[in-house]
LOKENU-648983 format. One record per residue (C-alpha): residue in one letter; x, y, z. Coordinates in nm, 2 decimals, padded with zeros to 4 digits, m for minus. Each point is the difference from the previous one (the first is absolute). Last residue first. Layout:
<atoms>
<atom><residu>A</residu><px>X</px><py>Y</py><pz>Z</pz></atom>
...
</atoms>
This chain:
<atoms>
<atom><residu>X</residu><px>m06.15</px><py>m03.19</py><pz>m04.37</pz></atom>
<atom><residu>X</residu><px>00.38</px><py>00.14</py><pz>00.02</pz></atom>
<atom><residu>X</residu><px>00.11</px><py>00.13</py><pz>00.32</pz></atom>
<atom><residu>X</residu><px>00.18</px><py>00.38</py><pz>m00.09</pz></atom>
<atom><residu>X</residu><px>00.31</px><py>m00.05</py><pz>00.16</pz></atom>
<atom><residu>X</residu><px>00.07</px><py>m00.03</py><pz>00.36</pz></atom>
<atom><residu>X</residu><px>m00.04</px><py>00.26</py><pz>00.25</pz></atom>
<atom><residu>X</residu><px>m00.38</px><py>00.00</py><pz>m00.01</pz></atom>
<atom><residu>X</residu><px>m00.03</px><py>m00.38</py><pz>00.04</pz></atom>
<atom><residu>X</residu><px>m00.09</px><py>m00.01</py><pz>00.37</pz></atom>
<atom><residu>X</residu><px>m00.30</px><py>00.22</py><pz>m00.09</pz></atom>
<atom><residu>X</residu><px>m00.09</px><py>m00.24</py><pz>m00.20</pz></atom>
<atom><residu>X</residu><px>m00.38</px><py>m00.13</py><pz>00.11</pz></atom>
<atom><residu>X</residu><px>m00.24</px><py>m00.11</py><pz>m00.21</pz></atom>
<atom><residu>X</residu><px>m00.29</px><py>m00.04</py><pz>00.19</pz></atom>
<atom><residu>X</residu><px>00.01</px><py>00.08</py><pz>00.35</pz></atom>
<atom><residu>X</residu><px>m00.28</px><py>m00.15</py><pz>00.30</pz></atom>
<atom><residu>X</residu><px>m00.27</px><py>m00.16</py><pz>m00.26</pz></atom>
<atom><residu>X</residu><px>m00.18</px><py>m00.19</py><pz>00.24</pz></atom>
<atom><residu>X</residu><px>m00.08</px><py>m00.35</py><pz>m00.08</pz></atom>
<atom><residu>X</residu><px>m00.38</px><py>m00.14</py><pz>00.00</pz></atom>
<atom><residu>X</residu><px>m00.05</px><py>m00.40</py><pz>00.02</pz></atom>
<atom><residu>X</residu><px>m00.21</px><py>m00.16</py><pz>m00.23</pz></atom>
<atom><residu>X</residu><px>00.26</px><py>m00.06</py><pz>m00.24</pz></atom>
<atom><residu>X</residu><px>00.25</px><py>m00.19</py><pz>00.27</pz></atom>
<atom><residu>X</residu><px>m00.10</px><py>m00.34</py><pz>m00.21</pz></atom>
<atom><residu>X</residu><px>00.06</px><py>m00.37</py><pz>00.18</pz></atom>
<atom><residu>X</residu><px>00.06</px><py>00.05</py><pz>00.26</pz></atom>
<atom><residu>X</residu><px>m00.04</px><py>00.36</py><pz>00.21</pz></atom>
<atom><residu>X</residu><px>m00.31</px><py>m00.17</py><pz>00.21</pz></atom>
<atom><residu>X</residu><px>m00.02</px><py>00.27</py><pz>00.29</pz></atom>
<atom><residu>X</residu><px>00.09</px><py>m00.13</py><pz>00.38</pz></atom>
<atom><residu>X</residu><px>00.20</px><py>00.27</py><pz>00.09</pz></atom>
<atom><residu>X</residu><px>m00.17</px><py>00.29</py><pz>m00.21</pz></atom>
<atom><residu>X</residu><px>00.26</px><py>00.11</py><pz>m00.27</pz></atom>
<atom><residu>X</residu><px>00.07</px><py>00.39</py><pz>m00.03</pz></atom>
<atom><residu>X</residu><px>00.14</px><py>00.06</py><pz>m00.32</pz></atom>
<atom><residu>X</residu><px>00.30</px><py>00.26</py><pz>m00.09</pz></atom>
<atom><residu>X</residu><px>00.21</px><py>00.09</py><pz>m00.34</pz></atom>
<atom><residu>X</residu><px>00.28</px><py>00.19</py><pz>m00.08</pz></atom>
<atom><residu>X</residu><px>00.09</px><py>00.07</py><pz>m00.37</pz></atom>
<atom><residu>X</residu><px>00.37</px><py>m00.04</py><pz>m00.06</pz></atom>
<atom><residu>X</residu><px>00.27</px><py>00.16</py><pz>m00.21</pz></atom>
<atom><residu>X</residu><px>00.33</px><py>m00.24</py><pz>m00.10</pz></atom>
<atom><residu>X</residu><px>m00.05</px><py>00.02</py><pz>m00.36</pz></atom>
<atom><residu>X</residu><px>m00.24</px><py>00.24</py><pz>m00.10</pz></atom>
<atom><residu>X</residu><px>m00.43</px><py>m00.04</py><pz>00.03</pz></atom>
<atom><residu>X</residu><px>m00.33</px><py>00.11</py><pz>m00.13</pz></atom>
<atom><residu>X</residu><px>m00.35</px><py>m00.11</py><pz>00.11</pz></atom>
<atom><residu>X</residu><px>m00.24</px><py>00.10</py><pz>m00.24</pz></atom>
<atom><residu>X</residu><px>00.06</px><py>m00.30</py><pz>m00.27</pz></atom>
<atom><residu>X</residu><px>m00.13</px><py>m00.24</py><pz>00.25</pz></atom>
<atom><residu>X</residu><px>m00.38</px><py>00.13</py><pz>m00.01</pz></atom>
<atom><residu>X</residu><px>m00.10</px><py>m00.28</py><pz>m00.20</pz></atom>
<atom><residu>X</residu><px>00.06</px><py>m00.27</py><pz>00.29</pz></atom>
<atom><residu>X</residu><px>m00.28</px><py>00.16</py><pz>00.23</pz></atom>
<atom><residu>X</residu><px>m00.02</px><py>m00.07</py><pz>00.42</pz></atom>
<atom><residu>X</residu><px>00.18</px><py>00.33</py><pz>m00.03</pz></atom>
<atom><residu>X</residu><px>00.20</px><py>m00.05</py><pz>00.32</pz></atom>
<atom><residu>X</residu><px>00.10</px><py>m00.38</py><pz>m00.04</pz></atom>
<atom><residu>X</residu><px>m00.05</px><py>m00.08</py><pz>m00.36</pz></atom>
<atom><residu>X</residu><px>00.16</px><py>00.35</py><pz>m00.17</pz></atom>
<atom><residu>X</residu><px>00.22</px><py>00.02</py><pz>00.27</pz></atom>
<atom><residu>X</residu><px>00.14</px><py>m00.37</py><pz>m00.03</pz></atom>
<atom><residu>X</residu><px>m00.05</px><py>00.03</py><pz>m00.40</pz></atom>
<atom><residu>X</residu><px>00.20</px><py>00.33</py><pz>m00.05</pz></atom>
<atom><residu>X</residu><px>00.31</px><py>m00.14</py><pz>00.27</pz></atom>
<atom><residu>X</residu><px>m00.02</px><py>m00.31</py><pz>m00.25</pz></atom>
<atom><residu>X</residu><px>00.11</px><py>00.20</py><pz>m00.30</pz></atom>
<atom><residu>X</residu><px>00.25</px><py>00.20</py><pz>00.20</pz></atom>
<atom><residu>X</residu><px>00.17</px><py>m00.31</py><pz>00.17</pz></atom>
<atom><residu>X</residu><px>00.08</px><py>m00.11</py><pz>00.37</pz></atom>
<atom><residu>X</residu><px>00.11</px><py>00.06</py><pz>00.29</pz></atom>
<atom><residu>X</residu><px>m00.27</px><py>m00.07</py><pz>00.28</pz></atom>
<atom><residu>X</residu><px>00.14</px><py>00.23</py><pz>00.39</pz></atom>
<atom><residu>X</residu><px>m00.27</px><py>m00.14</py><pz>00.26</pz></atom>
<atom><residu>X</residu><px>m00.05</px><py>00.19</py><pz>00.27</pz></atom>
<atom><residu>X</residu><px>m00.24</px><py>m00.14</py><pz>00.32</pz></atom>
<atom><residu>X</residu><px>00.11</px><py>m00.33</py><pz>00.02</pz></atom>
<atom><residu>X</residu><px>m00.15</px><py>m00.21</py><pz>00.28</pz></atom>
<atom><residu>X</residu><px>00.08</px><py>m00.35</py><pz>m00.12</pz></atom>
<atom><residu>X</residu><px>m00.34</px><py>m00.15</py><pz>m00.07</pz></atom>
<atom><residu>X</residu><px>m00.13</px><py>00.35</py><pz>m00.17</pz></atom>
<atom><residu>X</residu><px>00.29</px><py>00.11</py><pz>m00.16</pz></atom>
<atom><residu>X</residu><px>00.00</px><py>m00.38</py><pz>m00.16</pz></atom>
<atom><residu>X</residu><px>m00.35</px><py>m00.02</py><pz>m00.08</pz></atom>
<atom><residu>X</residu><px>00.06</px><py>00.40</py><pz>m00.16</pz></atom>
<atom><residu>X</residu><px>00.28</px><py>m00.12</py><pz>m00.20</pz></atom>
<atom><residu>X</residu><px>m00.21</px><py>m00.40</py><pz>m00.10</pz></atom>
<atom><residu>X</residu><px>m00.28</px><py>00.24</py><pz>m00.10</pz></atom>
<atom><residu>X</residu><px>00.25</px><py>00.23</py><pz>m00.18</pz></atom>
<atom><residu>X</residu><px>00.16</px><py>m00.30</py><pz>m00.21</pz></atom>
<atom><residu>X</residu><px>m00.35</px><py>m00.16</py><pz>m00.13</pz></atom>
<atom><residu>X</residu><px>m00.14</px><py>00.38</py><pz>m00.07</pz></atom>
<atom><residu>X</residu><px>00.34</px><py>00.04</py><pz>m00.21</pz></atom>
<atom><residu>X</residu><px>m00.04</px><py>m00.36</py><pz>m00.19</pz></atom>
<atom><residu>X</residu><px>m00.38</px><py>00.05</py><pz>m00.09</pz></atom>
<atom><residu>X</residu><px>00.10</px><py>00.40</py><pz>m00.13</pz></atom>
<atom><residu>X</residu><px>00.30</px><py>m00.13</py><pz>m00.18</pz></atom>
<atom><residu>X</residu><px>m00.24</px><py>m00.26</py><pz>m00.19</pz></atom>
<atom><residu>X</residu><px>m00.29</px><py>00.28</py><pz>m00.02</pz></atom>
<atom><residu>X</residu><px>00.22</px><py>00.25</py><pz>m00.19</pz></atom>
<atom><residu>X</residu><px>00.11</px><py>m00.30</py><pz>m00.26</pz></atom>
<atom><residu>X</residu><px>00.32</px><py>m00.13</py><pz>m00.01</pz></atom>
<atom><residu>X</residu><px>00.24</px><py>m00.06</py><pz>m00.27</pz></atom>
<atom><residu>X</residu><px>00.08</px><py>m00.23</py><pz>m00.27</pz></atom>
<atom><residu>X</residu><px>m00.17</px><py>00.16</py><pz>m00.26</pz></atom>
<atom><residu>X</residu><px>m00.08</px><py>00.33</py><pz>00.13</pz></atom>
<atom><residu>X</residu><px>m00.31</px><py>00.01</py><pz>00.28</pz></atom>
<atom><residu>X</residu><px>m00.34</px><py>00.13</py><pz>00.01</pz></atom>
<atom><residu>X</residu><px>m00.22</px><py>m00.16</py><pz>00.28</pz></atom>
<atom><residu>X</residu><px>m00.07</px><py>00.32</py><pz>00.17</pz></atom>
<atom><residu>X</residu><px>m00.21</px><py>00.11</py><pz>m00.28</pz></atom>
<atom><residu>X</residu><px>m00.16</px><py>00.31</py><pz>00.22</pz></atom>
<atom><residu>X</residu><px>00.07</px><py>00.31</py><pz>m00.23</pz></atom>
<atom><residu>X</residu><px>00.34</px><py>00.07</py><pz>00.19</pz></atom>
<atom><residu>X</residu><px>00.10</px><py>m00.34</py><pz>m00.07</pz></atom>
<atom><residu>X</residu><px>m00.06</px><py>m00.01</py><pz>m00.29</pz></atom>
<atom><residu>X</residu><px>00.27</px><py>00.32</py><pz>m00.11</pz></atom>
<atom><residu>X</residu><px>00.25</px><py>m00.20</py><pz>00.20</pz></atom>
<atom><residu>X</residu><px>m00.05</px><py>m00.30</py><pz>m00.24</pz></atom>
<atom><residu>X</residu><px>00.00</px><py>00.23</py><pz>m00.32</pz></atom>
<atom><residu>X</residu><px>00.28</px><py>00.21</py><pz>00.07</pz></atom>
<atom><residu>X</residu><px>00.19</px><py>m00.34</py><pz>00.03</pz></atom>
<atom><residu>X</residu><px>00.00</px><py>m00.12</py><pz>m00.33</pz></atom>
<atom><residu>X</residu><px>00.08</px><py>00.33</py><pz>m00.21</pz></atom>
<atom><residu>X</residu><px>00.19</px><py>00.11</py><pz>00.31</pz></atom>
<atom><residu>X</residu><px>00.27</px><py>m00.27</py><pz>m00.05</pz></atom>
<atom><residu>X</residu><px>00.28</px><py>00.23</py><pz>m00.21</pz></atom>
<atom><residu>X</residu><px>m00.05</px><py>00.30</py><pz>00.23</pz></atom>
<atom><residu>X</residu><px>00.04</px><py>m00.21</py><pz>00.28</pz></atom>
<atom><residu>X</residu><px>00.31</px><py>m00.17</py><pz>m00.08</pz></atom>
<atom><residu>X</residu><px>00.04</px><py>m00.42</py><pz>00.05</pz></atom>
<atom><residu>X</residu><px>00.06</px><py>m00.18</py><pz>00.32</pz></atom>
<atom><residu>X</residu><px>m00.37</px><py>m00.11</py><pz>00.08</pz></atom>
<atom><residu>X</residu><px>m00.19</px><py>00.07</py><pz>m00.32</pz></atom>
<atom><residu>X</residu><px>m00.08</px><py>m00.38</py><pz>m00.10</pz></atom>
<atom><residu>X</residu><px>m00.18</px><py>m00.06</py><pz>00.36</pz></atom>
<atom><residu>X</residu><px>m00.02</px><py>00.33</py><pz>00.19</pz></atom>
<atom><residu>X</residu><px>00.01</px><py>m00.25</py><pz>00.34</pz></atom>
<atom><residu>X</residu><px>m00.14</px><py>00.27</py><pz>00.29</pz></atom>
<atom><residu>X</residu><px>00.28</px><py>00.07</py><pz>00.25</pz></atom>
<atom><residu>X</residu><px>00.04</px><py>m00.26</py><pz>00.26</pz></atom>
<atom><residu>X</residu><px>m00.21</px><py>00.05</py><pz>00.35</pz></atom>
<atom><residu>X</residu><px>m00.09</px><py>m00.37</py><pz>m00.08</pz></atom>
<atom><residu>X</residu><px>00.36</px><py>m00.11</py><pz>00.07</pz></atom>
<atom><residu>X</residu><px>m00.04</px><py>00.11</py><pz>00.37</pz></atom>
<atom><residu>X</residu><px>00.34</px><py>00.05</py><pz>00.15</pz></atom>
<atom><residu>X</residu><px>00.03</px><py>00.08</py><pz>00.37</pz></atom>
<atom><residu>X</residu><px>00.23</px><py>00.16</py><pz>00.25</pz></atom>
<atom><residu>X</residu><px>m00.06</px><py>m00.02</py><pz>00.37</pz></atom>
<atom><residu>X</residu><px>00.11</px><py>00.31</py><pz>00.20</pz></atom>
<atom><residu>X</residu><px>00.33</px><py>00.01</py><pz>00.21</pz></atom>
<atom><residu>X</residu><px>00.17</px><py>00.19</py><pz>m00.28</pz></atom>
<atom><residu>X</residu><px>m00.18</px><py>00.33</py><pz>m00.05</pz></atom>
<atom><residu>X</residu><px>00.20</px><py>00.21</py><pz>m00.12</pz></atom>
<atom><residu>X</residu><px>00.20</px><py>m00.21</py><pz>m00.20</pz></atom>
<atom><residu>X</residu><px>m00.37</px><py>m00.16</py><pz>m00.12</pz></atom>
<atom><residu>X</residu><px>m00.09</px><py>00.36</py><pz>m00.17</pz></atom>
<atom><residu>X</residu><px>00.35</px><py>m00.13</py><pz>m00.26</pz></atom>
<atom><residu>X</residu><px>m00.09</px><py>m00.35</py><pz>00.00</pz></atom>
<atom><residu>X</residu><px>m00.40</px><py>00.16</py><pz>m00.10</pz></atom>
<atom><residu>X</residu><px>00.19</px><py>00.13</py><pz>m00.33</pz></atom>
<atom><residu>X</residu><px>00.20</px><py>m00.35</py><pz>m00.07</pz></atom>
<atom><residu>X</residu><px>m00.34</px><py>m00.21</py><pz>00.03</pz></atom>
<atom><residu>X</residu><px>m00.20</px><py>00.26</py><pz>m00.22</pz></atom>
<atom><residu>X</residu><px>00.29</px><py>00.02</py><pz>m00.31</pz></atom>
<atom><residu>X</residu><px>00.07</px><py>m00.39</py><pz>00.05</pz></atom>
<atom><residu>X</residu><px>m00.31</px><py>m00.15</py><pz>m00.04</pz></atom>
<atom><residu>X</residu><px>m00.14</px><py>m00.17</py><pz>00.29</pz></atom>
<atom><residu>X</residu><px>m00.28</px><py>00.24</py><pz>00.06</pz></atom>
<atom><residu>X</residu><px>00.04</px><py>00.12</py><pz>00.37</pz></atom>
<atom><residu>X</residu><px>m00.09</px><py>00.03</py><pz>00.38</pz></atom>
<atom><residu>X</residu><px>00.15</px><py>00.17</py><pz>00.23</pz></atom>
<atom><residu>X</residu><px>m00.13</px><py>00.00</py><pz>00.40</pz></atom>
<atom><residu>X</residu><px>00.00</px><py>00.21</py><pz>00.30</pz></atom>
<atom><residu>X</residu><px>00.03</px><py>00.34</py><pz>m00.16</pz></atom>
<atom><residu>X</residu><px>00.00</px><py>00.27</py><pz>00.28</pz></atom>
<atom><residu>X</residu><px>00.08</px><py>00.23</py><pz>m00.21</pz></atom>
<atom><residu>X</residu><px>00.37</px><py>00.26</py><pz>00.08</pz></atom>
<atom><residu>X</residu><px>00.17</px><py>m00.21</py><pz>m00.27</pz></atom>
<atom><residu>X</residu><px>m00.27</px><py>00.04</py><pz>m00.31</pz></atom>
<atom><residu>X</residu><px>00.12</px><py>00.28</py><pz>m00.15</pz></atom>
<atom><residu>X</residu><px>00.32</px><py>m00.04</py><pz>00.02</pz></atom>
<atom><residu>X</residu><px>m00.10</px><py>m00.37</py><pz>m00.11</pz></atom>
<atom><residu>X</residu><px>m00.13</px><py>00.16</py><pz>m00.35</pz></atom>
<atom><residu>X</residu><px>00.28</px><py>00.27</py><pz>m00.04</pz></atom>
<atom><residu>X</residu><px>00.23</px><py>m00.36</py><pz>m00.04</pz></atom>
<atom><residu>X</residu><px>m00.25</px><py>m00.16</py><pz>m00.21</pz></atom>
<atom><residu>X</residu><px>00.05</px><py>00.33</py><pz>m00.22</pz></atom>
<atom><residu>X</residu><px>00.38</px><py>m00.04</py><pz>00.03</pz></atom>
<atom><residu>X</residu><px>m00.01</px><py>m00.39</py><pz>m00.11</pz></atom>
<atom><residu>X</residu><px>m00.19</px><py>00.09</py><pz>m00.26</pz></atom>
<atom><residu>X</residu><px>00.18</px><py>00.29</py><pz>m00.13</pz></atom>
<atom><residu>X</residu><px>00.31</px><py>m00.26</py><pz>m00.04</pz></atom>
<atom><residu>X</residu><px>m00.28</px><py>m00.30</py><pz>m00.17</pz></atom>
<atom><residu>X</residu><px>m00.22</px><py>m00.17</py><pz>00.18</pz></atom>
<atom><residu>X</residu><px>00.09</px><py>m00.39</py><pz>m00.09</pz></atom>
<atom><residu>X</residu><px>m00.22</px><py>m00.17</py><pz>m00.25</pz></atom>
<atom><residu>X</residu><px>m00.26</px><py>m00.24</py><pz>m00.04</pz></atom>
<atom><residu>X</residu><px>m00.25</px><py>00.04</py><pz>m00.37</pz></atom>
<atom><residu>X</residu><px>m00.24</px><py>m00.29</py><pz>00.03</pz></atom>
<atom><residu>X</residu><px>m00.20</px><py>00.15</py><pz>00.29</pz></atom>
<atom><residu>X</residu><px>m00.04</px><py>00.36</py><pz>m00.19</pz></atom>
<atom><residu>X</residu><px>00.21</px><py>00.29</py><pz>m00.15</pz></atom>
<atom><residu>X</residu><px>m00.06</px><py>00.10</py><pz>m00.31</pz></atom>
<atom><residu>X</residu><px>00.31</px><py>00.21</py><pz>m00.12</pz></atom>
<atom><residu>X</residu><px>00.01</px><py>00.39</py><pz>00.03</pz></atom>
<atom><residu>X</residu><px>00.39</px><py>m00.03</py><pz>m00.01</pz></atom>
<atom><residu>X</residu><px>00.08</px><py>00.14</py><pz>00.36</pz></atom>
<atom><residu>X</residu><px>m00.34</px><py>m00.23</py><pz>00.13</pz></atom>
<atom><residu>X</residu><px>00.17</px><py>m00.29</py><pz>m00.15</pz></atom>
<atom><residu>X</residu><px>00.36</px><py>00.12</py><pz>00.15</pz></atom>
<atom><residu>X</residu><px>m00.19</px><py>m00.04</py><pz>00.33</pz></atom>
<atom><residu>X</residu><px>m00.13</px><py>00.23</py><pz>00.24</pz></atom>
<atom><residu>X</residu><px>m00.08</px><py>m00.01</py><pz>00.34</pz></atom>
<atom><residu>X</residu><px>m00.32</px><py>m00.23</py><pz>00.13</pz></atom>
<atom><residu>X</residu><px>m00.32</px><py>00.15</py><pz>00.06</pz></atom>
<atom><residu>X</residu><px>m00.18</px><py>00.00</py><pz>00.33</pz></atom>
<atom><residu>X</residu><px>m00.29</px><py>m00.09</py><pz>00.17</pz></atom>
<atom><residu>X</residu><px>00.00</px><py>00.15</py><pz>00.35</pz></atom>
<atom><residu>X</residu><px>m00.35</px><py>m00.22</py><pz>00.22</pz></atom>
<atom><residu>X</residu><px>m00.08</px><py>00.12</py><pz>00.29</pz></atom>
<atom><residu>X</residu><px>m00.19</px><py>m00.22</py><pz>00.23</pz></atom>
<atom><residu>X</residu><px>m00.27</px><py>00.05</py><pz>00.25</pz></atom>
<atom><residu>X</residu><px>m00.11</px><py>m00.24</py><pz>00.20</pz></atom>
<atom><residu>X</residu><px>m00.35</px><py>m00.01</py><pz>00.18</pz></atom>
</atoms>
């Protein structure tokens, strides 16, 4: 048996997040000053863990926060995984929230009553970040597995942190909405894989432990995290 335990967490923040801007795969940016200090409370926090490997969304925001958890941790194997990429928000990436609810209220709003195949123009559905996160973890916890790595920091993306614990520990893609999250907090997640269990192709059937959920206790001194 092999357990592993699995900290997802959220990058820093961007000027996008700053100006209430959709922020999704087709929107890259920097973190922005508080950014870099929240990513900087996140590897405080995650300096005395035993993680033994990092693995990340290629955008820029998740990459750059898991460099800074990486400086403590420089000896482990760093990986980007473009299918741990913030959901696509199609024609309302980049543009205000208040001034793209009309359209996007409506998608979010069917997901939570079970049409997971919802989607803006241009965007992705529920179910098409869902088939590309379960792809991603099977090929984490094959990895873990194979190379003996029992804690596994994922940066990555608020929208796609709700669908990874809404698929993985809920077994239930409507219940995504329940799961809240800042920049830079983390939920903590554990499975316990038999050694010769079939993880490929789809980790669904597998049962994770909900260790922490939302965690920022390492962003108390900085100001208020924005959702």
């Amino acid at each position: 048996m092999v357990k592993i335990d699995l900290i997802l967490a959220r990058h820093g923040e961007t000027s996008a997040n700053a100006q209430s801007l959709m922020q999704g795969s087709l929107v890259n940016l920097p973190l922005n000053e508080l950014g870099r200090r929240q990513a900087s409370a996140l590897a405080e926090g995650m300096k005395d863990r035993n993680v033994d490997w990092i693995v990340t969304s290629v955008l820029d925001r998740a990459v750059e926060t898991a460099r800074h958890v990486a400086q403590y941790h420089p000896s482990v194997p760093f990986t980007c995984d473009e299918r741990l990429n913030e959901i696509s928000w199609g024609e309302a990436d980049g543009k205000d929230m208040k001034t793209v609810d009309p359209i996007v209220k409506p998608v979010t709003q069917g997901w939570v009553a079970g049409d997971f195949d919802a989607r803006i123009p241009g965007g992705e559905s529920a179910n098409d970040c869902k088939e590309r996160i379960l792809a991603a973890f099977a090929s984490i916890l094959n990895e873990a597995r194979k190379n003996k790595h029992k804690d596994v920091l994922v940066c990555i993306h608020g929208r796609i942190m709700r669908v990874i614990m809404a698929a993985l520990v809920d077994k239930d893609l409507s219940t995504m909405e329940r799961f809240t999250h800042a920049n830079c907090c983390y939920h903590h997640i554990r499975v316990e894989i038999d050694d010769d269990e079939q993880i490929m192709p789809d980790p669904w059937s597998l049962e994770f432990e909900v260790v922490r959920i939302d965690v920022r206790d390492h962003l108390m001194s900085l100001q208020k995290p924005r959702f």
